[in-house]
Structures are given as structure tokens and as C-alpha cells.
C-alpha positions in Angstrom: 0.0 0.0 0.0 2.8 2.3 0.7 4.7 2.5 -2.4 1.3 2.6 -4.8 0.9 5.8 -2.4 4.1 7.0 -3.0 4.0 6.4 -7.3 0.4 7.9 -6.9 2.0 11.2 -5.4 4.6 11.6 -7.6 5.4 14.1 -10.4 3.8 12.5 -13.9 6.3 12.8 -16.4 5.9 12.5 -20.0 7.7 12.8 -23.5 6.6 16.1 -25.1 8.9 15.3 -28.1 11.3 12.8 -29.6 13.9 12.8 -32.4 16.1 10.7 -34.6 19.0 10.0 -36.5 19.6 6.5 -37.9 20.6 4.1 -40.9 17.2 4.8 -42.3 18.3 8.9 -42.6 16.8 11.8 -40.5 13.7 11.7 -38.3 11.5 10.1 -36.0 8.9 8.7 -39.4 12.0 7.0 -41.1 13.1 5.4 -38.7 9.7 4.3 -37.2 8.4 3.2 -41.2 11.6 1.0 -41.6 10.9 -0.3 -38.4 7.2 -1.0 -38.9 7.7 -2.4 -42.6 10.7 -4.4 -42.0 13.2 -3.0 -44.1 16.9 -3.4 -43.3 18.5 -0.4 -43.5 21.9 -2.8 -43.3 24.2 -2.1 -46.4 27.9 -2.4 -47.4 30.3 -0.7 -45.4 31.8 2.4 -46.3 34.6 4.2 -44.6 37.2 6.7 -45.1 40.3 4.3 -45.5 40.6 0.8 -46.7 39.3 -1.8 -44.3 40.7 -5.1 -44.3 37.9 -7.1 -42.0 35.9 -9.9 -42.7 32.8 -8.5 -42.1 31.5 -5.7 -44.6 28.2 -4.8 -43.6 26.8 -1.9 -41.1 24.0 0.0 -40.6 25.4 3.8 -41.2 23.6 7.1 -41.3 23.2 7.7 -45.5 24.8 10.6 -46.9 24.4 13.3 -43.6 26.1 16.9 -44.5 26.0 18.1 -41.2 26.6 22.0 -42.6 23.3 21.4 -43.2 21.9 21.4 -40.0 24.5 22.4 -38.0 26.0 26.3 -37.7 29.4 26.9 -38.5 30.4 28.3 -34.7 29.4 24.6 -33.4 30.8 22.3 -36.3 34.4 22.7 -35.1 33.5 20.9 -31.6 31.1 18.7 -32.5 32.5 14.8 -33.3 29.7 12.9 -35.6 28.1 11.6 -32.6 27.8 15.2 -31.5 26.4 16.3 -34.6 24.0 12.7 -34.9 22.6 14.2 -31.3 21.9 18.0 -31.9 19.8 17.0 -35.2 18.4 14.4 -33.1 17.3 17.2 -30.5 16.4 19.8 -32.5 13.9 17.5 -34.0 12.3 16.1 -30.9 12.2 20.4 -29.4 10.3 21.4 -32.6 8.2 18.1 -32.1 7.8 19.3 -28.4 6.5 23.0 -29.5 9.7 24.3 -28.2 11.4 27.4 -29.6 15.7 26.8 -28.9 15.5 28.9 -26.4 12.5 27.9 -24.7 13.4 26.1 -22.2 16.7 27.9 -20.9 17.1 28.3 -17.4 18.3 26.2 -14.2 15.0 24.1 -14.7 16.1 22.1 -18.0 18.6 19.1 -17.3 20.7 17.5 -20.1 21.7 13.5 -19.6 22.8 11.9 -22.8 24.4 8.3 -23.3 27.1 7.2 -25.0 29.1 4.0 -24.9 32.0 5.6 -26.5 31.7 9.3 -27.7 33.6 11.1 -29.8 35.1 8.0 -31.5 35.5 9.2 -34.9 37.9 12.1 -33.8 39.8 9.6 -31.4 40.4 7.3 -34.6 41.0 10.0 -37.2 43.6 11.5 -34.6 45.4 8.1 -34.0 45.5 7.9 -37.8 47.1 11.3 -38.2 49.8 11.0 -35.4 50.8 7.1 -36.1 50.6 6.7 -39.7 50.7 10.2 -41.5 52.1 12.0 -38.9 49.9 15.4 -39.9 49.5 17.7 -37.5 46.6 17.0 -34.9 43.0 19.0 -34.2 43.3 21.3 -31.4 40.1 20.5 -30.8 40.6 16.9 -30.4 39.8 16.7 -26.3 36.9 19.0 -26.5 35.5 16.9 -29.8 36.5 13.0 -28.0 34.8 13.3 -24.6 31.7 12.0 -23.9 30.2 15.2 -22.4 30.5 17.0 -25.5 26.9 16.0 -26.4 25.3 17.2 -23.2 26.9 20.5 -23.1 26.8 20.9 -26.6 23.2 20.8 -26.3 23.0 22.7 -22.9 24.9 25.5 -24.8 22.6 25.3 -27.9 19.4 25.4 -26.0 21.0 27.2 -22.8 20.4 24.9 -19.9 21.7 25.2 -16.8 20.4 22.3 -14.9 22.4 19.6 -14.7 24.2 18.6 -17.4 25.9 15.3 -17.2 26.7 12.1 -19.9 26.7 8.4 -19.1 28.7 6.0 -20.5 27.5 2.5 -19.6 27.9 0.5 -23.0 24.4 -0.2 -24.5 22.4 0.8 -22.0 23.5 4.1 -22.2 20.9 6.1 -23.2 18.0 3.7 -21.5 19.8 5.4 -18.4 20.4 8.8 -19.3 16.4 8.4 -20.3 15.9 6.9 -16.8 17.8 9.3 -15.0 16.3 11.8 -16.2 12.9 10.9 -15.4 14.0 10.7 -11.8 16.0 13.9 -11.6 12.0 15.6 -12.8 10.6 13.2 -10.2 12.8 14.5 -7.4 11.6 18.2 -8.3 15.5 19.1 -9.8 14.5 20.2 -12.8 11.2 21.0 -14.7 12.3 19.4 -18.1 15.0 16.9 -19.3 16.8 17.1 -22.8 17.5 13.0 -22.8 18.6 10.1 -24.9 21.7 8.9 -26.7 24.2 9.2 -29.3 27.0 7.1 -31.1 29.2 7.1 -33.9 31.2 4.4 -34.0 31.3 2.5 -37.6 34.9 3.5 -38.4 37.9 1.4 -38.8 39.3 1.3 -35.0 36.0 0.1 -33.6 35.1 -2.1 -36.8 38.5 -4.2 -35.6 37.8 -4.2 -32.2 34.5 -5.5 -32.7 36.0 -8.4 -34.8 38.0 -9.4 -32.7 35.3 -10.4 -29.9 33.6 -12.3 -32.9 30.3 -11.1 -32.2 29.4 -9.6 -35.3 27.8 -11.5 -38.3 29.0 -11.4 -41.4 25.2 -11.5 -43.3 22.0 -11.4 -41.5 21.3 -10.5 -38.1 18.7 -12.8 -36.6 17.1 -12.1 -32.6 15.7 -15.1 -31.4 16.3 -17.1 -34.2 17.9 -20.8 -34.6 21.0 -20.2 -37.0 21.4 -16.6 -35.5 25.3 -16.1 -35.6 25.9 -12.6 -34.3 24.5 -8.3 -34.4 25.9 -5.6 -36.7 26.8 -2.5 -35.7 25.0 0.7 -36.0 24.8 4.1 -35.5 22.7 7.7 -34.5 20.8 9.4 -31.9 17.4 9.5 -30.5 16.4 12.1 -28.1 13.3 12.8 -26.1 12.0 15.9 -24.1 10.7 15.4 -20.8 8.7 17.5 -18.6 6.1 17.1 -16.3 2.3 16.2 -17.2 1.1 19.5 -15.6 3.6 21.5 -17.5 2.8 20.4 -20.5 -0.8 20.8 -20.5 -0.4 24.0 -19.3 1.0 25.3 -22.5 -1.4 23.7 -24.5 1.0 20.4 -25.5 -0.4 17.6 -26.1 2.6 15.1 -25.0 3.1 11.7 -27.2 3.2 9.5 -23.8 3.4 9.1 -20.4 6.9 7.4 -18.9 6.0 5.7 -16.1 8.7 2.9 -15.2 12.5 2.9 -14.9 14.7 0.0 -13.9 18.2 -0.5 -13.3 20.4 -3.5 -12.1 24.2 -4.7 -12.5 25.0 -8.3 -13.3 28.4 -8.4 -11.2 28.8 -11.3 -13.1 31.4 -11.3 -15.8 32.5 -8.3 -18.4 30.9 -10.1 -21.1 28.9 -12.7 -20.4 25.3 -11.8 -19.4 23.5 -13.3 -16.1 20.0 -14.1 -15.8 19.3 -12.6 -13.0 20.4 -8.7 -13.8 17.8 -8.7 -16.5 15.1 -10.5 -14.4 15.9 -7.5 -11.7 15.7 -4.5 -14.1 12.1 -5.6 -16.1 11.0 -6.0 -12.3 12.1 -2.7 -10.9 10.7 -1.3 -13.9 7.2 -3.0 -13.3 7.6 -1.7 -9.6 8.3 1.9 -10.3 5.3 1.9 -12.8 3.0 0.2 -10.1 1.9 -2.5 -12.9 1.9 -5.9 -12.8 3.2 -8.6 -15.8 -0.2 -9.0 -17.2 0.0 -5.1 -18.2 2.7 -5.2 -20.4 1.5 -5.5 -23.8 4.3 -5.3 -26.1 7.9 -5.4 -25.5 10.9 -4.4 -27.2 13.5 -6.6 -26.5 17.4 -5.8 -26.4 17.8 -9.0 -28.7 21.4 -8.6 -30.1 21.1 -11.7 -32.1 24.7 -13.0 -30.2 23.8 -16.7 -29.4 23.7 -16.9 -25.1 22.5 -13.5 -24.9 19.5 -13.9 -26.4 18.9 -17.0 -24.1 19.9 -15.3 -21.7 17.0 -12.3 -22.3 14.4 -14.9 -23.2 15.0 -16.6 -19.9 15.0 -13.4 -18.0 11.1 -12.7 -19.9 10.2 -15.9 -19.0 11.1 -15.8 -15.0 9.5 -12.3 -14.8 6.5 -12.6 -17.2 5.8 -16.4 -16.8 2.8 -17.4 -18.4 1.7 -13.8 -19.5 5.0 -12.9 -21.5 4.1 -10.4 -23.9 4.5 -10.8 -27.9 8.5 -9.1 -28.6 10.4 -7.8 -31.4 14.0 -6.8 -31.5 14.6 -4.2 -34.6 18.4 -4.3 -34.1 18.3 -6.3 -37.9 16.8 -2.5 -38.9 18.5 0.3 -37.4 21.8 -1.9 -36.1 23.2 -2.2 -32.9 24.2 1.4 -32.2 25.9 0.3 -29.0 25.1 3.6 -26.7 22.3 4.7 -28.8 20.0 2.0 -29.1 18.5 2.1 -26.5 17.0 5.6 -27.6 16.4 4.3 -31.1 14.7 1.3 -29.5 12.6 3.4 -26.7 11.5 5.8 -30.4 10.5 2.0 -32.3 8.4 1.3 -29.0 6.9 5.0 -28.3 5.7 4.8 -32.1 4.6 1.3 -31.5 2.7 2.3 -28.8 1.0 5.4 -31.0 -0.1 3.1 -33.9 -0.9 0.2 -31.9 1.3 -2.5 -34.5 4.2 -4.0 -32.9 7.0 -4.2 -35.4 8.3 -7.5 -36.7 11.9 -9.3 -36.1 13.3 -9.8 -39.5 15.3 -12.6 -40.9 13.8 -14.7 -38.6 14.8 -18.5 -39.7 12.5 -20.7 -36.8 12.0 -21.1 -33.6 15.2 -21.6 -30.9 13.3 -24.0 -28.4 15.7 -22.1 -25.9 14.6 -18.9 -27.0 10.5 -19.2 -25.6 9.1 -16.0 -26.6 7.0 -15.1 -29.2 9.0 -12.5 -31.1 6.7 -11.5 -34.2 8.6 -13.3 -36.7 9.3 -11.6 -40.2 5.9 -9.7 -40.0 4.4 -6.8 -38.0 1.4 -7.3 -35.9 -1.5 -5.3 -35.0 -2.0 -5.3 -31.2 -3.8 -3.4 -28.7 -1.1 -1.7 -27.0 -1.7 0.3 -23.8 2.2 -0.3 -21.8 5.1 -1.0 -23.5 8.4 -2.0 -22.1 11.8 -2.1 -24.0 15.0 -3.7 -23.1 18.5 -2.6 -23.1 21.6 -4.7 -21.2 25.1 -3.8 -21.4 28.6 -4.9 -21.2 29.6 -5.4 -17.8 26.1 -6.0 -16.9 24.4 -2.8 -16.7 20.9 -3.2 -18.2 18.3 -1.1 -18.1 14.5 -1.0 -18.7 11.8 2.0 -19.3 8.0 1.6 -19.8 5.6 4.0 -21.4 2.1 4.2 -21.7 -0.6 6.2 -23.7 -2.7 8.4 -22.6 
């Protein structure tokens, strides 16, 4: 009785706005249609200099001119992921009925995940002083960290509340997303800029990835027998949050209600996920949103398409949803694993989901894995009545995280 008390008392926060970047181009509908339709936006790699991997296949961000979108006084500090996550924002503030500087002031917190940040400049400057031996950016430090996104953003929209990134491998922007919902909660700030942002498809982390041999060479298949592995990805997705009052008061009418947030550590192994982390997460999540398994009604699901994880999550469903598990779809074969941004493209798949009521399908599904019990709408999407929605993200290291929305 006490903690339904305590969720009934609290401040209602919703999403006022949301934007994207992603392999299927710019915005929210792109991304969202590819989704919905099952088209792969998976093509042959393209970088910069000659890669020598086995696997030739990623799911980039098409032919983005960032001049475009970006002025000329931010360009020089802004790494791709940077860039990916101001186009990303200024979508979701126009979505939100926000001029730029609407929401300046102490009252507006930025949190934005990344798992690595400003790769592309750290790669490109390791290039320049090992092998060319050119002369380095000046600007390489402020470009490479992983707060350049959040105070990039904090400058661009001037927001002074607090400003912070997070950096917890793929469940990096779930959290920065969660975390901001609790720092509105707590009364800290009236709105959050949230989400996440990664570029990482460039030759450094296309080796490294190798090299853990988790990436397929051809299809990436969630949940599927024959599945061999994820490809990588990139982008940003970011949401504005504020609290229900707020925006009814200015006339908004918000997209959906975030009403759960969950967060666990495996403190198991650095790679190798553990049953019970996930189990913990989608329970904390049901907790904090005062619903029970039954209510979940659609779920997307981290789904990486790496052999044990996958068990792993479908166990973890099946311990906490038991005989009421919800029908699931991983859209990682669409959009790509974009490591620290996925979670945000994954939260904008479910938010849309949610909106049109049709859960999107897993593609290049082969048949069933009999150790893999979920339903995970194979190859097709599915209309469904969808009031909650939960999606999935677990990390490296076993940080995982889980957020659930509802309509309303």
C-alpha cells in the first residue's frame, strides 16, 4: 500500500517530443516506417580508408552533411556523434512546441548516453599522429569526450540544470532516459533534454568489434535458430521530458506518459550476461510503474542476435512474465546495434509502436530456438492493442536497463 501511495504522489512525467537519426536517414517517421515495414537499413560498409575485416556490412547514417543542419560556430566541436545528437534534439524540441531557447534556465537538465563518444575524432587522430604523422585538431579533447553531447546541447538550447553524460555501453541512453525521469521526479528540474548518441562505424572500432567475434558477417537474426551474431550501427534519439502539468499547461499535447525505470548490474562477468540482472531490471521497472506482468502489452526486446545472450533475455522474460509474457520484437536487424544509442532508437521503435498500436516484426527470422521461448513477431508486423510497452536494453559489464511507457 505504501509504495502505490508513494507512485500515486509523484510528479507524472511525460515525452513532449522525440527525435532521430539513424541508418534509415533523418527523423522520427524514417526510422519508425523502416521499423514497422521491415526494411533493413543494413548495407555495405563504407569508410574513409581501406578496411581489411571480414565483415563488410553496417547499418550507417546515409549521406548526412552536417553543414546542413549544424552552424558553422558549433561544427568545429562537435565529433559525428555530437552532430548525430543536436539533429536528433532539435527534431524532438520542434516536435515538443519548443522554440531553442524555450526552455533555458536552471529548470532544463541535459543526460545523454554514449558508450564511447567522440570516436570518430579519437580514430582520425590516432590515424594522423601514427601513420601520417599530420599535424593534430586542437580541438581533439573537447570533440572525443563523452560530455561534448550534453553540453553541446546545454549550450545550444542554454540549460543550466544539470548537465551530465553516461557511459555504460548499450544501455547508455535507457539510463540517461531513466535518469532523467527521476531527476524531474525528485523536483531538480522541470524538463530533461534525454537520450543517446553514437558514432562508431569506423575502422578502429570495426576491428575491435572483430576481434570479440560477435558480429555477423550476413543477417542479423534475434531469437532465431541459426542466428550467428549483431551488426553495428549508429545515431541518436532524443526525447523531451517535462512534467504532465507543465505540459498541459502550455497547450501540448505530450506523445506518452513514462511511467517505469529500472536499473540493475549483473556483477557477473564483463561479457557474459546473467539471468538474473535482466530479471531484476524488467521488475524494478514493473515496480516503479505500479503495474503488474499481465500489463505489459508489447515489448521491445534488447535482442542482439549474439547466441547466449539472447537466451539469456528470453529466460529473464520468462522468469519475470511467466505465463503472461508479452509478444516481442528486437529491430536491431533494422536500425543496427548502435551500441550507446539503441537504447534511444529502441525506446523511439516502442513510443511509435505504442502510437499506432502494430508491434514491429523481427526480421530474418529462420525458426523457432526451443531455448529462446518467446513469441517474437517473426518476419511480420502485428497489429495489437497496446496500452504499456516495455523495451529492453543490457550492457557490457552488466548494466541493463529498462523503461515503460504508456498512452494516454
Amino acid at each position: 500500500m505504501a509504495r502505490s501511495i508513494t507512485v500515486a504522489r509523484r510528479r507524472r512525467v511525460v515525452i513532449s517530443g522525440m527525435g532521430a537519426v539513424s541508418a534509415a536517414g533523418l527523423g522520427v517517421t524514417k526510422l519508425w516506417n523502416a521499423a514497422r515495414d521491415g526494411v533493413s537499413q543494413v548495407r555495405p560498409l563504407k569508410l574513409e580508408r581501406p578496411y581489411g575485416g571480414r565483415v563488410k556490412i553496417a547499418a550507417q547514417v546515409p549521406e548526412f552533411d552536417p553543414a546542413a543542419h549544424i552552424e558553422s560556430e558549433f561544427l568545429p566541436f562537435c565529433d559525428p556523434f555530437t552532430q548525430y545528437a543536436m539533429v536528433a534534439a532539435d527534431e524532438a524540441m520542434a516536435t515538443a512546441g519548443f522554440a531553442r531557447k524555450d526552455i533555458a534556465g536552471s529548470r532544463t537538465a541535459v543526460v545523454i548516453g554514449t558508450g564511447i563518444g567522440g570516436f570518430t575524432t579519437i580514430d582520425n587522430e590516432s590515424y594522423n599522429e601514427y601513420v601520417v604523422h599530420a599535424r593534430g585538431n586542437p580541438l581533439t579533447v573537447p570533440r572525443s569526450i563523452p560530455s561534448a553531447a550534453p553540453t553541446m546541447l546545454a549550450i545550444r538550447y542554454s540549460a543550466k540544470g544539470p548537465t551530465f553524460a553516461l557511459a555504460s555501453a548499450c544501455s547508455s541512453s535507457s539510463q540517461a532516459i531513466g535518469e532523467g525521469l527521476e531527476i524531474i521526479r525528485s523536483g531538480r528540474a522541470d524538463r530533461a533534454v534525454v537520450g543517446g548518441a553514437e558514432a562508431c562505424i569506423i575502422n578502429g572500432s570495426m576491428h575491435a568489434w572483430e576481434l570479440l567475434r560477435v558480429l555477423t558477417p550476413d543477417l542479423c537474426r534475434p531469437f532465431s535458430k541459426g542466428r550467428n551474431g549483431m551488426t553495428l550501427g549508429e545515431g541518436a534519439a532524443i526525447f523531451i521530458l517535462e512534467t504532465l502539468e507543465a505540459a498541459l499547461e502550455r497547450g501540448h499535447e505530450p506523445i506518452c506518459e513514462l511511467i517505469g525505470y529500472g536499473t540493475t548490474n549483473d556483477a557477473f562477468d564483463p561479457l557474459r550476461a546473467d539471468v538474473d540482472g535482466p530479471t531484476g531490471a524488467m521488475s524494478q521497472a514493473l515496480d516503479d510503474a505500479a503495474l503488474t506482468p499481465r500489463d505489459i502489452d508489447y515489448l521491445n526486446a534488447h535482442g542482439t542476435a549474439t547466441y547466449t545472450n539472447d537466451m539469456i533475455e528470453a529466460e529473464a522474460i520468462g522468469r519475470v512474465f511467466g505465463d503472461h509474457a508479452p509478444p516481442i520484437s528486437s529491430t536491431k536487424p533494422i536500425h543496427g546495434h548502435a551500441l550507446g544509442a539503441s537504447g534511444g532508437l529502441e525506446l523511439v521503435v516502442t513510443i511509435s509502436a505504442l502510437r499506432e498500436q502494430i508491434a514491429p516484426p523481427t526480421i530474418n527470422f529462420l525458426e523457432p530456438d526451443t531455448k529462446c521461448q518467446v513469441d517474437p513477431i517473426p518476419t511480420v508486423a502485428r497489429v495489437l492493442r497496446i496500452r504499456n510497452a516495455m523495451s529492453n536494453s543490457f550492457a557490457f559489464g552488466g548494466v541493463n536497463a529498462v523503461l515503460i511507457v504508456r498512452s494516454l
